[in-house]
VOGU-3710 file (C-alpha; in Angstrom, 3 decimals, decimal comma):
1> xxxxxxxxxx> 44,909/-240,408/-61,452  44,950/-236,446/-62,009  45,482/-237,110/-65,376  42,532/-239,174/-66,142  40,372/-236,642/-63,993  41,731/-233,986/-66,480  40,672/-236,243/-69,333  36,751/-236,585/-67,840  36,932/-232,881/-67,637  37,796/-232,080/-70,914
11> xxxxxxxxxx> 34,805/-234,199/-71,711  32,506/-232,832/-69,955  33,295/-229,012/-70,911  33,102/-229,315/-74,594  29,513/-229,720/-74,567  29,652/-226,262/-73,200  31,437/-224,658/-76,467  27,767/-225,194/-77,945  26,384/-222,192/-76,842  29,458/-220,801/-78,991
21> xxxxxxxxxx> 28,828/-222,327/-81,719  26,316/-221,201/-84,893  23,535/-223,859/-85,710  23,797/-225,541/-89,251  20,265/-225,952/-90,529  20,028/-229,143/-91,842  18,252/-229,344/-95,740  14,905/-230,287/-95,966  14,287/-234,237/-97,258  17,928/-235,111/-96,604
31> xxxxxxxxxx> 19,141/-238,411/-98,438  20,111/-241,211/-97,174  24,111/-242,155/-97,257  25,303/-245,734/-97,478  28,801/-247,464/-98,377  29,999/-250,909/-98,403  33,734/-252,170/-98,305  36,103/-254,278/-96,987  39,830/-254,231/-95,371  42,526/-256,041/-94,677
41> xxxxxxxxxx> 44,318/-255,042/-91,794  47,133/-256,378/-89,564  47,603/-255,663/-85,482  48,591/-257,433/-81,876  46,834/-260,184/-81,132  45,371/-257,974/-78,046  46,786/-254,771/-76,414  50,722/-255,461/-75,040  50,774/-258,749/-77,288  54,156/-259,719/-78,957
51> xxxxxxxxxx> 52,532/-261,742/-81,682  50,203/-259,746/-84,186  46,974/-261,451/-86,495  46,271/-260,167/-90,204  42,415/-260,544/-90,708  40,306/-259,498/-93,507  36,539/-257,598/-92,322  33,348/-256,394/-94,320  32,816/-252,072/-93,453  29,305/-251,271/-94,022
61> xxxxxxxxxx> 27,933/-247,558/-92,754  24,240/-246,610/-93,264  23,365/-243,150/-92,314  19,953/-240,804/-92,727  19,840/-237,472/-91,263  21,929/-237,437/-87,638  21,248/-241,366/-88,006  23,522/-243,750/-88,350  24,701/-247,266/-88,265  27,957/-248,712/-88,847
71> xxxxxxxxxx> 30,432/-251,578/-88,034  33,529/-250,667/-86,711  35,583/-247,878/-88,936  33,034/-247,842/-91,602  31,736/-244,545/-89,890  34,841/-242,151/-88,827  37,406/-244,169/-91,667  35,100/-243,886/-94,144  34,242/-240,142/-94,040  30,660/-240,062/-92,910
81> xxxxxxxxxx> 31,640/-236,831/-90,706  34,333/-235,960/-88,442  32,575/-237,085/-85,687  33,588/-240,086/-83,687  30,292/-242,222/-83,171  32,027/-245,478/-83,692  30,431/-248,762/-84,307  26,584/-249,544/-83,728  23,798/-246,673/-83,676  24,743/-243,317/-83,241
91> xxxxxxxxxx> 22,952/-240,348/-83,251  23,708/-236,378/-83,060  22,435/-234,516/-80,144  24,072/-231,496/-81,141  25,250/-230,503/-84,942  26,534/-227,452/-85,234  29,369/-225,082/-87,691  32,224/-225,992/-85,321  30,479/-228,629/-82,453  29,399/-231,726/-83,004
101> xxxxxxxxxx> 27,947/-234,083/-79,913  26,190/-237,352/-80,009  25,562/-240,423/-78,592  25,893/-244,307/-79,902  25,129/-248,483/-78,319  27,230/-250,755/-79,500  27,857/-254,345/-78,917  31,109/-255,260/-77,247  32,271/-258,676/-77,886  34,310/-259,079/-74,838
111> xxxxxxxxxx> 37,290/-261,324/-74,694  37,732/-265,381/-75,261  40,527/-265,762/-73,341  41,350/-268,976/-74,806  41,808/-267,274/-78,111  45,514/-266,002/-76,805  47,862/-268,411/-75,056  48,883/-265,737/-72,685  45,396/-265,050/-71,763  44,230/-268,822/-71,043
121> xxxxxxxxxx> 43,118/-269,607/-67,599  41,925/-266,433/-67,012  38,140/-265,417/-66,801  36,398/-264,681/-69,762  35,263/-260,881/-70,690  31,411/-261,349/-71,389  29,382/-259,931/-74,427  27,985/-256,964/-73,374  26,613/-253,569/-74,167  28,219/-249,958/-74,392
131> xxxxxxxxxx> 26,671/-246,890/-74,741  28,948/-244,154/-75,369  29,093/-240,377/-75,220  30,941/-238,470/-77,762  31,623/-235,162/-79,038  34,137/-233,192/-81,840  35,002/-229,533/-81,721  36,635/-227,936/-85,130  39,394/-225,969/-83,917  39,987/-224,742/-87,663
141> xxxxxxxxxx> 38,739/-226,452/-90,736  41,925/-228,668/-90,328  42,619/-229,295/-87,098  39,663/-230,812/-84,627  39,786/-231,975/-80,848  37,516/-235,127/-79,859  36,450/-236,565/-76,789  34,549/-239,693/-75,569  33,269/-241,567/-72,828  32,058/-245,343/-73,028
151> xxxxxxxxxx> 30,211/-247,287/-70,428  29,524/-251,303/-70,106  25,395/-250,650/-69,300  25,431/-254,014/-68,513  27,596/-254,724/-65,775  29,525/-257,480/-67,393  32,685/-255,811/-66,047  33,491/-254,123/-69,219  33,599/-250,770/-67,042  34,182/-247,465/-67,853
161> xxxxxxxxxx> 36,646/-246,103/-70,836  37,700/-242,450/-71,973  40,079/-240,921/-74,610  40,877/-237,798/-76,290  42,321/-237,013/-79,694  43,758/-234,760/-81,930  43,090/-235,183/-85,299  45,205/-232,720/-88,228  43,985/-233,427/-92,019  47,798/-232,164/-93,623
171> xxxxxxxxxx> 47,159/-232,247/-97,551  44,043/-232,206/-98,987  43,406/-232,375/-103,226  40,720/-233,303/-105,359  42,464/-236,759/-105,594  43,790/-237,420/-102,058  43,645/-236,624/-98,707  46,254/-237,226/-95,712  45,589/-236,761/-91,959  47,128/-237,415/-88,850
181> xxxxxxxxxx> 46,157/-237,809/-85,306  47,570/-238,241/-81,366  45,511/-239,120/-78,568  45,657/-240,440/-75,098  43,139/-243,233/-73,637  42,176/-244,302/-69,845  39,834/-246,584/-68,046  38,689/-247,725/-64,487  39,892/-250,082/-62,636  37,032/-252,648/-63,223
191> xxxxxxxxxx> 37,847/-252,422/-67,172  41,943/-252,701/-66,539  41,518/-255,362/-63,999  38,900/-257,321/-66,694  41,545/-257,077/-69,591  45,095/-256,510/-67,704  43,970/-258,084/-64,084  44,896/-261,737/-62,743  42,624/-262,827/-60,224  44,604/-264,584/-56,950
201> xxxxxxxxxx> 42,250/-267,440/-58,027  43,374/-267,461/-61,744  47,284/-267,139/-61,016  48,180/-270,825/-60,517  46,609/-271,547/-63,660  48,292/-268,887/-65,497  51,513/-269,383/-63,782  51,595/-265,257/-63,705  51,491/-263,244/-60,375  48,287/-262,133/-58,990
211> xxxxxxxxxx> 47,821/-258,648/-60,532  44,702/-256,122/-59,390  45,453/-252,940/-61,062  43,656/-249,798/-59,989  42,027/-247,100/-62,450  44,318/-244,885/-64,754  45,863/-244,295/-68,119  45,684/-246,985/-70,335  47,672/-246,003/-73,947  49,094/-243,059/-75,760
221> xxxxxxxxxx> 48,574/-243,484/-79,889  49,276/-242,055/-83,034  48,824/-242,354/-86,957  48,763/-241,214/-89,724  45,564/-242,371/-92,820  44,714/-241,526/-96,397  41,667/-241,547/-98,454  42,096/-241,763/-102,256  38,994/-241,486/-105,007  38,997/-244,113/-107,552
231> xxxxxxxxxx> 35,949/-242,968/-109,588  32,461/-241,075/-108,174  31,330/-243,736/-106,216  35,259/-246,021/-105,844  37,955/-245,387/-102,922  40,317/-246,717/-101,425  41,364/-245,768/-97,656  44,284/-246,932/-95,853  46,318/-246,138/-92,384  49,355/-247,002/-90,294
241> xxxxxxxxxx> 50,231/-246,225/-86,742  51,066/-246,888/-82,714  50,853/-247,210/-79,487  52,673/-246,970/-76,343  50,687/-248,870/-72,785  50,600/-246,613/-70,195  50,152/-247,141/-66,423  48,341/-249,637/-65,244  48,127/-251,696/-68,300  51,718/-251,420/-68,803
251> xxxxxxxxxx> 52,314/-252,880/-65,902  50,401/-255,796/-66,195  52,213/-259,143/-66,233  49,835/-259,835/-69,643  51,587/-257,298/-71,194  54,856/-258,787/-73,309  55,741/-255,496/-74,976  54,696/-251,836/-74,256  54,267/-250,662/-77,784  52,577/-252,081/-80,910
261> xxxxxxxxxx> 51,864/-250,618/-84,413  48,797/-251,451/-86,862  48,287/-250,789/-90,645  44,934/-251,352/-92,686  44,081/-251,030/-96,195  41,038/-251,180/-97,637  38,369/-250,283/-100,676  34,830/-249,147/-100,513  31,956/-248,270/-102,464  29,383/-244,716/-101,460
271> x> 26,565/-243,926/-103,242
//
């Protein structure tokens, strides 16, 4: 539990470095900036699954000023900043040299928990929305530390989430670009107990023990991605990785293995 206090305080004192850092003055009649792609890419079936699904996705960002909107990766994978506003609207707050902090809603499509055989019986993780709190300081024009916080605004027991990261771009050309990262996620305990819980009332069903975890860490990852130009508009963009369950979620009797890995590869098209 120290640890994830640590983790909301690092969030809440970067917003502070601000008043550090020098103002960028954004140009007059900025355009807007748009891409459209797709990816294939290949993961668990859900966090601590054994067995893993390969799906192909559409990645479409749209962005105008310190406006944007995005589905999931199309905004951080696809290089529209090295902020982390994630999927939905987003919008800077603060945009600065060496700072950047914003804010983003997004929809959060819960959990069918018929869609897993290890999940079924269990209650269903409703729809809901997030809003989400996010900010990216540029240690050097390399390296860069990010934070977030995430909240179900709701109350569709989607709770509260938080993670840090450490993000190092290694090589960098005209033609390709490498970059790796580490970071460290938690949650509360309504969140854990909505994805890694089993109700007493659900347990029969499930034929699992009744399992009520409390708030804590929830996974340490890692990974490594690329970004490759194709022509002035072309790319292609691609990543593989891991994690490790931590805590709580670890624990969980949902939870057949502790670590899983992911890889993605994709093209896209920026005007």
């Amino acid at each position: 539990m120290k640890r994830v206090v640590a983790s909301l305080g690092l969030i809440v004192t970067l917003p502070a470095l601000a008043q550090k850092a020098e103002a960028v003055p954004e140009p007059a009649n900025q355009p807007a900036r748009y891409l459209l792609g797709v990816s294939a890419a290949s993961r668990p079936e859900y966090d601590g699954a054994s067995t893993r699904h390969t799906k192909l996705r559409p990645l479409w960002a749209f962005q105008w000023g310190r406006w944007r909107i995005s589905t999931s990766g199309g905004s951080a994978i696809l290089g529209f900043g090295r902020d982390l506003g994630g999927a939905g609207a987003s919008t800077l707050l603060i945009d600065s040299s060496r700072l950047r902090l914003g804010v983003a809603l997004r929809m959060d499509s819960g959990r069918d928990s018929g869609d897993a055989s290890t999940t079924r019986g269990l209650p269903d993780v409703k729809r809901t929305l997030r809003a989400r709190l996010y900010a990216n300081y540029s240690l050097t024009s390399d390296w860069n530390l990010s934070a977030n916080l995430s909240q179900d605004v709701l109350g569709r027991k989607g709770g509260l989430t938080a993670g840090v990261d450490l993000g190092w771009r290694f090589y960098r050309s005209p033609t390709l670009e490498w970059a790796a990262g580490v970071g460290v996620s938690a949650a509360d305990a309504t969140n854990l107990r909505s994805y890694f819980g089993v109700p007493a009332s659900a347990a029969a069903a499930t034929g699992k023990p009744a399992y009520e975890p409390g708030a804590g860490l929830r996974a340490l990852r890692g990974g490594v991605s690329f970004t490759r130009p194709l022509s002035k508009h072309w790319f292609v963009f691609g990543g593989a990785g891991g994690s490790r369950l931590m805590g709580p979620a670890a624990d969980s009797p949902l939870t057949q293995q502790r670590t899983g890995s992911y890889a993605n590869l994709g093209v896209a098209w920026r005007n």
